[in-house]
LODO-580142 format. One record per residue (C-alpha): residue in one letter; x, y, z. Coordinates in steps of 0.1 Angstrom, whole numbers, plus 2048, in hexadecimal, padded with zeros to 3 digits. Layout:
BEGIN
<pt rest="A" east="X" north="Y" up="Z"/>
...
END
This chain:
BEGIN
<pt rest="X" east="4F4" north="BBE" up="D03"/>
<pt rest="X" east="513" north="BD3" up="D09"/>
<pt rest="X" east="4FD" north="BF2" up="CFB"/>
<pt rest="X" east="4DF" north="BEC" up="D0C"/>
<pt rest="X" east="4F1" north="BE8" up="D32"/>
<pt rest="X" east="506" north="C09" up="D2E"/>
<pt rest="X" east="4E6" north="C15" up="D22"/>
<pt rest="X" east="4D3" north="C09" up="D42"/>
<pt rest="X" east="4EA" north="C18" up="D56"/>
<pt rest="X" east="4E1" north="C3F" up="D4A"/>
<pt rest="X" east="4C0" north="C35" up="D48"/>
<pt rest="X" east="4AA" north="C20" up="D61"/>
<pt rest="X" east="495" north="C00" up="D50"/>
<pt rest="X" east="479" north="BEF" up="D68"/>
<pt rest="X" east="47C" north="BCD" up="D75"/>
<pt rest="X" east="460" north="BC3" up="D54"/>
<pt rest="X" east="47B" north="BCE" up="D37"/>
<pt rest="X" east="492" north="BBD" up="D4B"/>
<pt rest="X" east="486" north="B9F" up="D4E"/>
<pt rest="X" east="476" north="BA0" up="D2A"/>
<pt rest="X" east="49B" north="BA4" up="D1A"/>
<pt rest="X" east="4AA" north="B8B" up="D30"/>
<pt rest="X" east="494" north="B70" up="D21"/>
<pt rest="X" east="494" north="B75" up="CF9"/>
<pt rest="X" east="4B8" north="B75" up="CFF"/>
<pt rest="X" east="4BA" north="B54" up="D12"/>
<pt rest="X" east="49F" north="B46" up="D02"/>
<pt rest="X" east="4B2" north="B51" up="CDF"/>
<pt rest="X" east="4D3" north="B41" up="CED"/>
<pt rest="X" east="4C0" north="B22" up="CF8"/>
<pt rest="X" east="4AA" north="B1F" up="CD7"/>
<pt rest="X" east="4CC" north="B24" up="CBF"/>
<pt rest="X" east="4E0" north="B0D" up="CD9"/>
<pt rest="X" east="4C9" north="AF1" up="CD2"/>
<pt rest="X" east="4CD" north="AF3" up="CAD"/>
<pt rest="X" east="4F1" north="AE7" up="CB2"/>
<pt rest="X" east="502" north="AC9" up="CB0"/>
<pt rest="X" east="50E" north="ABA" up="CD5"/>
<pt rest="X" east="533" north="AC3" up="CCE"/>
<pt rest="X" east="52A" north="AEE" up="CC0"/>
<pt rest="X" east="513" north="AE9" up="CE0"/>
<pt rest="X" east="538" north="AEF" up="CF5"/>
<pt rest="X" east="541" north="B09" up="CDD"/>
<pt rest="X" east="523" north="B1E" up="CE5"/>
<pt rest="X" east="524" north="B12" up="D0C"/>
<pt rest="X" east="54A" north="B1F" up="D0E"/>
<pt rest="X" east="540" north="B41" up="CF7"/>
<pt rest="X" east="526" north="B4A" up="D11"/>
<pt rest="X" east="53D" north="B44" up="D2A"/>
<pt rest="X" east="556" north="B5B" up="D1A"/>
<pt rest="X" east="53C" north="B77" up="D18"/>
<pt rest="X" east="537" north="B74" up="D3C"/>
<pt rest="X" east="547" north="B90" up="D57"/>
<pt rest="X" east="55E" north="B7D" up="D6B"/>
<pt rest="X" east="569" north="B89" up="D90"/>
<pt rest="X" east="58C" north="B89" up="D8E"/>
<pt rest="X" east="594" north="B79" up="D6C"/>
<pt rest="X" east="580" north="B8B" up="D4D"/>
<pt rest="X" east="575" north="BB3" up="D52"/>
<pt rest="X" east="551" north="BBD" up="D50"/>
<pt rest="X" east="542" north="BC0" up="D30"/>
<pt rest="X" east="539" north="BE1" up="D22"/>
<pt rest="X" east="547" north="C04" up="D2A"/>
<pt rest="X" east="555" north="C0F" up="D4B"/>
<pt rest="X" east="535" north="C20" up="D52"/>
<pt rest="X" east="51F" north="C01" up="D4E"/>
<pt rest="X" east="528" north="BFC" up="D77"/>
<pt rest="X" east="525" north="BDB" up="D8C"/>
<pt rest="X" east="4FC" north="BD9" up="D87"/>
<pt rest="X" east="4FF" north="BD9" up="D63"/>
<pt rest="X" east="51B" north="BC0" up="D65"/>
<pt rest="X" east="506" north="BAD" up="D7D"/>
<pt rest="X" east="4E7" north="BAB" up="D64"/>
<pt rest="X" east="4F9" north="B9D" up="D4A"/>
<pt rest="X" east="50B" north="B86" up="D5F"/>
<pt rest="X" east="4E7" north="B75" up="D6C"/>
<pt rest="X" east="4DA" north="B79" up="D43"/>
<pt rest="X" east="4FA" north="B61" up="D39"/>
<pt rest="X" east="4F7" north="B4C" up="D50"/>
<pt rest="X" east="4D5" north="B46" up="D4B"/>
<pt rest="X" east="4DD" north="B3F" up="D2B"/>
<pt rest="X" east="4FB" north="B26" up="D34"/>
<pt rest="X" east="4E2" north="B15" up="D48"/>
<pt rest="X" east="4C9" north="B0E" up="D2F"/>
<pt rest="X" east="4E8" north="B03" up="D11"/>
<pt rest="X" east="4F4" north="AED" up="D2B"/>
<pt rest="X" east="4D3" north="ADE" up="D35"/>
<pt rest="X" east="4D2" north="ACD" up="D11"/>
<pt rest="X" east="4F6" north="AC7" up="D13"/>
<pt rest="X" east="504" north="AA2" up="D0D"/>
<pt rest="X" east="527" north="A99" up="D19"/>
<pt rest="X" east="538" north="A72" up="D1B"/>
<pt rest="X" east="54F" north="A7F" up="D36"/>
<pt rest="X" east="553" north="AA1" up="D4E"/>
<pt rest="X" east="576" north="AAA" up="D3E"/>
<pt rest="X" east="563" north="AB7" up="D1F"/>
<pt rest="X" east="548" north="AC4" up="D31"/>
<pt rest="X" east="558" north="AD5" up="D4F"/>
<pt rest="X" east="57C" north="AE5" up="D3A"/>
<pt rest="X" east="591" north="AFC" up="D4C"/>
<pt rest="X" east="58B" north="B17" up="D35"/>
<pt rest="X" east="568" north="B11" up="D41"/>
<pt rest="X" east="56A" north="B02" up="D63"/>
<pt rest="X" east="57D" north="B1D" up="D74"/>
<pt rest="X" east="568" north="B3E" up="D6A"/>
<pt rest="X" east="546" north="B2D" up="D74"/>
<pt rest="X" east="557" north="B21" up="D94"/>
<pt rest="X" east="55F" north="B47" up="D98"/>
<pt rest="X" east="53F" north="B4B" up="D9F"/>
<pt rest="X" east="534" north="B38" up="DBA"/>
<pt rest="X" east="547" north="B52" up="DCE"/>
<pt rest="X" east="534" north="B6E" up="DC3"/>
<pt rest="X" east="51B" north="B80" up="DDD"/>
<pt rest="X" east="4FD" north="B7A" up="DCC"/>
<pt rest="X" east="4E7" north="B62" up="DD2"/>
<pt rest="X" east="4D7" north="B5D" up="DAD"/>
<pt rest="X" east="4F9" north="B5D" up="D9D"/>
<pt rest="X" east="506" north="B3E" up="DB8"/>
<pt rest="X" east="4E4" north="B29" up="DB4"/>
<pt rest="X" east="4E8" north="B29" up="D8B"/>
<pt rest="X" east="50D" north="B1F" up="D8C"/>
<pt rest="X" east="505" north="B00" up="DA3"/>
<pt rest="X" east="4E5" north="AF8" up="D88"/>
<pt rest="X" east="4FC" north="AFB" up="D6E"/>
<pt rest="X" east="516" north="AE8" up="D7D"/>
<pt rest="X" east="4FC" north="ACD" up="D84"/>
<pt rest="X" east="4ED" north="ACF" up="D5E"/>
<pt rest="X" east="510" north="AC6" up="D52"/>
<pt rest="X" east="51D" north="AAA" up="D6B"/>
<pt rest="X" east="4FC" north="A96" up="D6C"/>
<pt rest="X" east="4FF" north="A81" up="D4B"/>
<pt rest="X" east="4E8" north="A66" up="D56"/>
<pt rest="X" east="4C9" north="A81" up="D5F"/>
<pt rest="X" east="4C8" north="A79" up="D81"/>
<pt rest="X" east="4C4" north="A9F" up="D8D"/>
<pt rest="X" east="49D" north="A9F" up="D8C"/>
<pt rest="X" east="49D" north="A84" up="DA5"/>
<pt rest="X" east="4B4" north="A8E" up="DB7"/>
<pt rest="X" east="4A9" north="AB6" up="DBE"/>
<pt rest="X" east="490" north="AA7" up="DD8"/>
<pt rest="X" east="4A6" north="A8C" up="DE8"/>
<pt rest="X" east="4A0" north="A88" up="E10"/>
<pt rest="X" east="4B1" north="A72" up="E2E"/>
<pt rest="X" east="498" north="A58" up="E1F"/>
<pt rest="X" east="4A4" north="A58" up="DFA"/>
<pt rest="X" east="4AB" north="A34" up="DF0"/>
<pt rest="X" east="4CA" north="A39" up="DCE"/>
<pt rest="X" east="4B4" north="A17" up="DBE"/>
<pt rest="X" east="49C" north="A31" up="DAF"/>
<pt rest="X" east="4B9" north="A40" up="D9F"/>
<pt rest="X" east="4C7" north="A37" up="D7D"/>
<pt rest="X" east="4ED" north="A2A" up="D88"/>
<pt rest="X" east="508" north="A2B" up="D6F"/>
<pt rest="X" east="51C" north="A06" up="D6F"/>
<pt rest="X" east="53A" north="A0E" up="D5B"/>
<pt rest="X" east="554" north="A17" up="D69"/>
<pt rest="X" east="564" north="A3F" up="D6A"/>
<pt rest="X" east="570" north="A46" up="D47"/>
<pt rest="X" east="594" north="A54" up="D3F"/>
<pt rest="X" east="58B" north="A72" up="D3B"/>
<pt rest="X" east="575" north="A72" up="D5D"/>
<pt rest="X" east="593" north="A69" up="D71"/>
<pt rest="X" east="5A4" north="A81" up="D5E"/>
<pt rest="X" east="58C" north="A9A" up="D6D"/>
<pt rest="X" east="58F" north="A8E" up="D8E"/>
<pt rest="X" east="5B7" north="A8C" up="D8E"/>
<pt rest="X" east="5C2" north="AA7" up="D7B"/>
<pt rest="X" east="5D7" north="ABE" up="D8C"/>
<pt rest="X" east="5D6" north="AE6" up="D84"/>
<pt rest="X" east="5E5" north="B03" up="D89"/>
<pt rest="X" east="5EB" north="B0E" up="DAE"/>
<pt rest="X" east="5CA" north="B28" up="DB8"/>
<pt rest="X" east="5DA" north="B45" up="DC1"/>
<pt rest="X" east="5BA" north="B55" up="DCB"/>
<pt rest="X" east="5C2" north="B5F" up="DF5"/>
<pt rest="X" east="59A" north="B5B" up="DFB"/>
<pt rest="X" east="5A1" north="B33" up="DF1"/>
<pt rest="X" east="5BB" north="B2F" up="E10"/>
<pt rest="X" east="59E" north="B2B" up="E29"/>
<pt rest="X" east="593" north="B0D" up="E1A"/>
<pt rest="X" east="59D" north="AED" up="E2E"/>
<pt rest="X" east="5BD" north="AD6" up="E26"/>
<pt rest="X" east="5AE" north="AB8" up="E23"/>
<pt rest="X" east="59D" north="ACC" up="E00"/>
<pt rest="X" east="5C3" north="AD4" up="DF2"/>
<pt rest="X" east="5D3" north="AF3" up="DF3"/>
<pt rest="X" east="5F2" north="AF0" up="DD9"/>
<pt rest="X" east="5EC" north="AD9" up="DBE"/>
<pt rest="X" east="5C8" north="ADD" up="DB5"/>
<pt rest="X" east="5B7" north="AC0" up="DA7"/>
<pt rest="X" east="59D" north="AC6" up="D88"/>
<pt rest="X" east="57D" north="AB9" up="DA1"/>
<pt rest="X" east="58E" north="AC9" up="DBE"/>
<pt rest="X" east="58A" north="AEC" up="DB2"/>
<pt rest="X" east="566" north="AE2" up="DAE"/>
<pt rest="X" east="562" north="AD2" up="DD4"/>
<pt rest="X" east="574" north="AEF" up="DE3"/>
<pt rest="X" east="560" north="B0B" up="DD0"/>
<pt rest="X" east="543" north="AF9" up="DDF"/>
<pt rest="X" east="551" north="AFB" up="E03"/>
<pt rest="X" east="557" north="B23" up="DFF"/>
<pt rest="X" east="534" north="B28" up="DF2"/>
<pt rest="X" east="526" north="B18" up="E11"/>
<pt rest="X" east="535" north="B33" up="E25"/>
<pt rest="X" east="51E" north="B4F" up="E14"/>
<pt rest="X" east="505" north="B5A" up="E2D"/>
<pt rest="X" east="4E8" north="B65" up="E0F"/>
<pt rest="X" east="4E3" north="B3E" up="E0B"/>
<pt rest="X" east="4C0" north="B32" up="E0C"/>
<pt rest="X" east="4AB" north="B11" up="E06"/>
<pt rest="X" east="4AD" north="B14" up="DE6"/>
<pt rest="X" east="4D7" north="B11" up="DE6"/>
<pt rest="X" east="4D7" north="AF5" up="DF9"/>
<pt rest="X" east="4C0" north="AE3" up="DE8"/>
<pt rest="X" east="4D4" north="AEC" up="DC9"/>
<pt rest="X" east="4F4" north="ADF" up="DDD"/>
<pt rest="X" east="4E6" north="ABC" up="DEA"/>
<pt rest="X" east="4E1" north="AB5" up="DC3"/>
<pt rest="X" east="501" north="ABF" up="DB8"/>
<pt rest="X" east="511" north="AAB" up="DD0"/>
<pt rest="X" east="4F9" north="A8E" up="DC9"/>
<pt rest="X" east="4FE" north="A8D" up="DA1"/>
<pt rest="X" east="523" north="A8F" up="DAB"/>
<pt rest="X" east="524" north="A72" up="DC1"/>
<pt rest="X" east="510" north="A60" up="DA6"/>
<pt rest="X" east="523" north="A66" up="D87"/>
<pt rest="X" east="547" north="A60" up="D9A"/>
<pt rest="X" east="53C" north="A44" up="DAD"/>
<pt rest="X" east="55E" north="A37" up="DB4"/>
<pt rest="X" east="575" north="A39" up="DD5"/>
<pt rest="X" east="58C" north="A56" up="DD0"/>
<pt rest="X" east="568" north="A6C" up="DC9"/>
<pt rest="X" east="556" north="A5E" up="DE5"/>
<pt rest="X" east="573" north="A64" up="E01"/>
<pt rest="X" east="574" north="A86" up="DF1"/>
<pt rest="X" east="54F" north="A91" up="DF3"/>
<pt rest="X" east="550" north="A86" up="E16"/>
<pt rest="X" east="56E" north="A97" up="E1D"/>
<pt rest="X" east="558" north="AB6" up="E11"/>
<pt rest="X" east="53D" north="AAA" up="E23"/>
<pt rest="X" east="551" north="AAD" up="E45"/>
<pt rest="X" east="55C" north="ACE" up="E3B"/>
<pt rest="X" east="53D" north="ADD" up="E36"/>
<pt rest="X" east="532" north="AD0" up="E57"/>
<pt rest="X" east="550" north="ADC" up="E6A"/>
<pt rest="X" east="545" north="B03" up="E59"/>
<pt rest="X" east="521" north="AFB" up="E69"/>
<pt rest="X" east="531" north="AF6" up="E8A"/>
<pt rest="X" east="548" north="B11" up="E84"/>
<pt rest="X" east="541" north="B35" up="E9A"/>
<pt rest="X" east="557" north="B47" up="E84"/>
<pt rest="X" east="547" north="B4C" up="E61"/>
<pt rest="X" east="529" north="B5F" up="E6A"/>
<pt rest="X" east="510" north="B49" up="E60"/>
<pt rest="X" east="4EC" north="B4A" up="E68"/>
<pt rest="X" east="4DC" north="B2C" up="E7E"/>
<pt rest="X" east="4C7" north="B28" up="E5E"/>
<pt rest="X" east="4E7" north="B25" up="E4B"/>
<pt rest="X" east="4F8" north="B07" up="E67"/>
<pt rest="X" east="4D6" north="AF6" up="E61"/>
<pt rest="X" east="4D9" north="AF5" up="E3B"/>
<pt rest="X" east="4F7" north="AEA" up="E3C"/>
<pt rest="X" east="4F4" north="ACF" up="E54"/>
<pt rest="X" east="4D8" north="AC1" up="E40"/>
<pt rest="X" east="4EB" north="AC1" up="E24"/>
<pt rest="X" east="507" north="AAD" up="E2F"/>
<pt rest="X" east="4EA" north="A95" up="E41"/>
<pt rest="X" east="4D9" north="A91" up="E1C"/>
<pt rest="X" east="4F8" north="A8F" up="E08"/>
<pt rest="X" east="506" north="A76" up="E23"/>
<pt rest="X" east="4E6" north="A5F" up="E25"/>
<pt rest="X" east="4E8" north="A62" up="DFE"/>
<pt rest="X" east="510" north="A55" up="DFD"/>
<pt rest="X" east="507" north="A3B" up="E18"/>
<pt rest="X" east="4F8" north="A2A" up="DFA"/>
<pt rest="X" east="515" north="A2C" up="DE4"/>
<pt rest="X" east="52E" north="A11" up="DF4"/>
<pt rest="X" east="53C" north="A21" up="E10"/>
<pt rest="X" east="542" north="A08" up="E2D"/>
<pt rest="X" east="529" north="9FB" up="E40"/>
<pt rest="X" east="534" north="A09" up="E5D"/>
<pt rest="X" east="533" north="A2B" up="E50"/>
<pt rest="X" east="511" north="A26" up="E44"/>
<pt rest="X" east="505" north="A1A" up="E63"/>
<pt rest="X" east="515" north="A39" up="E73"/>
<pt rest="X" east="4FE" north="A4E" up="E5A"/>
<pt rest="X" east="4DE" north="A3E" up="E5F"/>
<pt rest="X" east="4E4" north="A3D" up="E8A"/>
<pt rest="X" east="4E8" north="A66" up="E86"/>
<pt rest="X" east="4C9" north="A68" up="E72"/>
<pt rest="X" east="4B8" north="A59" up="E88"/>
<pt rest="X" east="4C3" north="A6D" up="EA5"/>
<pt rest="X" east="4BC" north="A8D" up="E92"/>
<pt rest="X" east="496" north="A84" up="E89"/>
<pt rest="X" east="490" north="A7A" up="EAC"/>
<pt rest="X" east="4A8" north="A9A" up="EBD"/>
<pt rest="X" east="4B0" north="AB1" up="EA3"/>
<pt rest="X" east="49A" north="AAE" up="E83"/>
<pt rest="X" east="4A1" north="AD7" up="E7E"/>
<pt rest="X" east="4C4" north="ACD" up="E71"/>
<pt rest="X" east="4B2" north="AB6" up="E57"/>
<pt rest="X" east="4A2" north="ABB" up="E34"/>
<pt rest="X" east="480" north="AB7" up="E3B"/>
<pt rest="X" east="485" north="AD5" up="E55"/>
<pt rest="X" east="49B" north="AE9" up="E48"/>
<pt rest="X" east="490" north="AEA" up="E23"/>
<pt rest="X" east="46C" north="AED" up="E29"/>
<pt rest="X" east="458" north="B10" up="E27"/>
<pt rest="X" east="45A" north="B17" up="E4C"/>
<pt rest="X" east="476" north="B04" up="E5E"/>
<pt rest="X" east="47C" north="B04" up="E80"/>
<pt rest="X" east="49A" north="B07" up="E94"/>
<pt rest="X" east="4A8" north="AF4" up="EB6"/>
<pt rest="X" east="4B6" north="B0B" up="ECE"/>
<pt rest="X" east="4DD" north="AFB" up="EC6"/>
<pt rest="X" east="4EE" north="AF6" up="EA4"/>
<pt rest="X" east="500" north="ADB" up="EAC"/>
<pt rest="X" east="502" north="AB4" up="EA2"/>
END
């Protein structure tokens, strides 16, 4: 791979060799991943991962020459490839799957520029937290979505789940991270925390489109469903009124197509929760502004916003 990117750079490829390398390599990867035993499955999972240029943390692969579009082809090729090892991928708790040898690289990238990159690092992340394969049903989910069709877990969070949600890490020393909100820490990092405020920052990316927020309702979804206890569900909608707050926010730069995303994510993710055992009140509260939105405002909804050609109000707001 290293040969063949420095290579591409001194000599131009078309879109068709491209595209016709990029898949015998992850279908190669995928093919010898499945071959493997659940626990090598990691192994291969963190190699990939290892392989990968990382902004900040790992330099680009190849020679200096190979420049940032060679670094960036490879980057969308592994990544690919992670997706499709950690599609088949079978974990009893998130501590194994989601390491911080692993966690903290793919994380990286959510911050990245490019769309393609940020919309396989929320699949992947998806893939690997959703042990009871709700994800399918959940990609589609609506301010209608009733959580009986899904298959709930009744056991309580494992150890090693709370162990995920708890764990404290290193201080981020990253400056970009210090625009994040309080209320998502800012000193002692929790293990699940780096993942909710990762999510926040990639919210504030203006190159978002349907497909991302899709992609971010059924992260937030399978999370909510796998941690299903108090100290996730205060979180999430912590995150929840974060996101909104950047909606309503004038200072990020963010298209009206962008507020309207995120406002129907928060109202999809928020019906979703309502479901989950938050108080009645609360619930109530969810279902009133629903209502209000599909009589009023239904362009800050997912039936509007998510559709082929959605339509805007004249005001963001709500």
């Amino acid at each position: 791979l290293t040969g063949y990117y420095d290579n591409a750079a001194k000599h131009k490829t078309s879109s068709d060799q491209e595209k016709t390398l990029q898949d015998a390599v992850i279908k190669t990867i995928g093919s010898f991943a499945n071959t493997l035993p659940v626990y090598q499955r990691s192994e291969v999972m963190l190699f990939i991962m290892g392989k990968i240029p990382v902004p900040g943390i790992y330099p680009a692969l190849g020679s200096p020459n190979a420049g940032f579009e060679g670094s960036g082809m490879i980057q969308v090729m592994l990544l690919k490839s992670l997706l499709q090892v950690s599609e088949r991928y079978e974990s009893t708790n998130l501590l194994t799957a989601l390491p911080s040898s692993f966690l903290e690289p793919l994380l990286s990238f959510t911050l990245m520029e490019e769309p393609e990159i940020r919309l396989l690092v929320l699949s992947i992340l998806t893939s690997l937290i959703d042990r009871h394969h709700n994800a399918a049903r959940l990609s589609d989910v609506s301010v209608t979505f009733d959580v009986s069709d899904l298959e709930l877990k009744d056991d309580a969070c494992c150890r090693q789940d709370n162990l995920f949600i708890r764990k404290v890490g290193k201080a981020l020393s990253d400056p970009t991270l210090t625009s994040a909100p309080l209320e998502l820490g800012l000193v002692s990092v929790q293990h699940a925390q780096r993942l909710y405020r990762h999510v926040y920052l990639a919210c504030r990316e203006e190159s978002s489109g349907r497909s991302h927020y899709r992609a971010l309702v059924t992260l937030l979804a399978v999370l909510g469903v796998e941690l299903a206890n108090e100290e996730v569900l205060v979180d999430l909608i912590r995150l929840v009124l974060a996101l909104q707050e950047l909606a309503l926010s004038n200072q990020e730069g963010l298209s009206t197509f962008n507020r309207c995303g995120l406002h129907a994510v928060c109202a999809t993710f928020l019906h979703l929760l309502s479901q989950l055992g938050p108080p009645p009140e609360l619930q109530q509260h969810i279902t009133q502004v629903i209502a209000l939105r599909q009589k009023d405002a239904p362009h800050l909804l997912p039936d509007h916003v998510f559709s082929e050609e959605p339509r805007y109000g004249e005001q963001v707001s709500g």
